[in-house]
N, C-alpha and C positions, 0 to 999 in steps of 0.2 A: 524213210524207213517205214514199211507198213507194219504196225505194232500188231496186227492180229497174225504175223507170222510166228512172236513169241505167244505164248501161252497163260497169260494174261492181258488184261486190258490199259493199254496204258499206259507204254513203257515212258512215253514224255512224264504222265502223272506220277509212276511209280517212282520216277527220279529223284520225285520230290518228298519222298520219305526220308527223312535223315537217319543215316548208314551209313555203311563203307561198303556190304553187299554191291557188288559189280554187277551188269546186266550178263558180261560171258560167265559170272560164278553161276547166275539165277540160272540160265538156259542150261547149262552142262548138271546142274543141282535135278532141276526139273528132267532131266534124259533118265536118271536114277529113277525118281520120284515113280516116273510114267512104269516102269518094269514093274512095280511091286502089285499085288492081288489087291483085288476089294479086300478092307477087312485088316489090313497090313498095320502095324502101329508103328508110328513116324515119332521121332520128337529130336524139339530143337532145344538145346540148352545154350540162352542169350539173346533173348528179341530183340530188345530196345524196343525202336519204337514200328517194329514189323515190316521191315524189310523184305527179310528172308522170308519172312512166314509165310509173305504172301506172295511171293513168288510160290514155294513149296504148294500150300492150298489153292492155289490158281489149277494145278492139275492132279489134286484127287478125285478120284472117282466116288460119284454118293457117295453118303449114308460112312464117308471116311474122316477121319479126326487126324489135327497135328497137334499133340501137347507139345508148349509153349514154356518152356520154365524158366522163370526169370524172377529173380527178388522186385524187376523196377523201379530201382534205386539210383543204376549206374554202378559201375565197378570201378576199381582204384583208376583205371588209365582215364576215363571219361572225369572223372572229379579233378586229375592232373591237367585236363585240357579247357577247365573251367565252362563245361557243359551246363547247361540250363536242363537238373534232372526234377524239376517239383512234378513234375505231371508224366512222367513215362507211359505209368499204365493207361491215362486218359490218351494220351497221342497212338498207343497201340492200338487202342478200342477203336477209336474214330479211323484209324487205317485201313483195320481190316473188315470194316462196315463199309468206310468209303468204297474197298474192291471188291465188298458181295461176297467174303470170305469168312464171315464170322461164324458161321455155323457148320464150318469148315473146321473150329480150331479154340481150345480149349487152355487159356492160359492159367499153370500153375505158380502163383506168387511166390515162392519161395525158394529157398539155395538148392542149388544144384543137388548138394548131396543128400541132403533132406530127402529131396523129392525122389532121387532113387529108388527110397525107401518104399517107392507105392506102387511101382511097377517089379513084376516076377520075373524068375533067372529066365533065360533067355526068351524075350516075349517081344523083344523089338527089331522090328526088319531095317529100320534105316534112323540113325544118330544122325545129329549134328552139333557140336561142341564149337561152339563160338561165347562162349562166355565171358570170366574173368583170362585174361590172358599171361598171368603172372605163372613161373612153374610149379610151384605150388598149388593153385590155385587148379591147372590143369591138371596135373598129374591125381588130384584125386578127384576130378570129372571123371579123367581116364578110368581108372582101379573101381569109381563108383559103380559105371554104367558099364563096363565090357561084358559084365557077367551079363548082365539084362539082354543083352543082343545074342540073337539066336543064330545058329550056324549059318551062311550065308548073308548076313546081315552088311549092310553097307555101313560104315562109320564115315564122317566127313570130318576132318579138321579144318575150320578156316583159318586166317590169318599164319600158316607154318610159310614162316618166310626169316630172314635176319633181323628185320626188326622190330619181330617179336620172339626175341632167344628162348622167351619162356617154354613157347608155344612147340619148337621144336626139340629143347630138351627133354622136354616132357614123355612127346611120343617117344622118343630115342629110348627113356629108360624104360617106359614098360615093354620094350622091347616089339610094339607093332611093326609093319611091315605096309607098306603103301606106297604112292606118286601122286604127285599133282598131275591134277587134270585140266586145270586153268587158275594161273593166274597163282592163289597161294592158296589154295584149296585143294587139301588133302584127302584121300582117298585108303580105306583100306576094307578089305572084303573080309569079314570074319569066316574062318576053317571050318 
């Protein structure tokens, strides 16, 4: 596999980020990413330990920013699989230093809906809600952040699969409309 046909460096290295982010989510995630303008405002809600992130900041263009929001704590399913969470936000940092992406990406420490709170009604061209994955938990990602996304905006839900019900009840009730486009990565185009 020659790894400089993805769009990062590294795919053996990047492996080695612990995540669940897939190499077909990152490359289908990143075909998105590459559409949007200089200037565009991206954000992921749920790094861990910068998986995604850095897949996503692999292909911004300059002078471009992904806010990163995540308490870096771990959420309920990671404390149920007896994850090692003392150091998240240190294993983030060194991640996306180790891929030349830091200056790429701007991680906000706090809960999802908090941080809503800091971004303007429609001012965001592309979501990603991989967070807490309990229904509750998503469905007010959902109701927090849709207003934030500006008409055409891409929303991504990862994990919309059966075993995680939350994840797909959740969309169900606020009534979005989307497909997967690989793997359990959801997709939907705001009107």
């Amino acid at each position: 596999m020659n790894p400089n046909r993805y769009d990062f460096t590294g795919v053996a290295e990047w492996n080695q980020i612990k995540g669940w982010f897939d190499l077909a989510q990152a490359i289908a995630l990143q075909t998105y990413v590459k559409q949007l303008s200089p200037g565009s405002t991206k954000v992921e809600l749920g790094s861990f330990q910068g998986r995604s992130s850095v897949a996503i900041a692999a292909v911004l263009p300059p002078d471009s920013i992904l806010y990163c929001v995540d308490r870096f704590q771990g959420s309920v399913e990671h404390k149920k699989w007896n994850l090692d969470l003392s150091n998240l936000l240190a294993a983030f940092t060194a991640n996306i230093e180790r891929f030349g992406v830091k200056d790429k990406i701007r991680p906000i420490p706090m809960s999802t809906t908090a941080a809503a709170e800091q971004f303007q009604p429609e001012s965001i061209d592309l979501l990603l809600v991989d967070a807490a994955h309990d229904y509750d938990s998503v469905k007010s990602d959902l109701k927090a952040w849709y207003p934030k996304l500006k008409s055409g905006a891409y929303l991504f839900c990862d994990d919309y699969q059966p075993e995680w019900p939350g994840v797909m009840r959740a969309v169900k009730s606020v009534g979005l409309e989307g497909n997967l486009i690989t793997g359990s990565l959801w997709l939907h185009r705001k009107p």
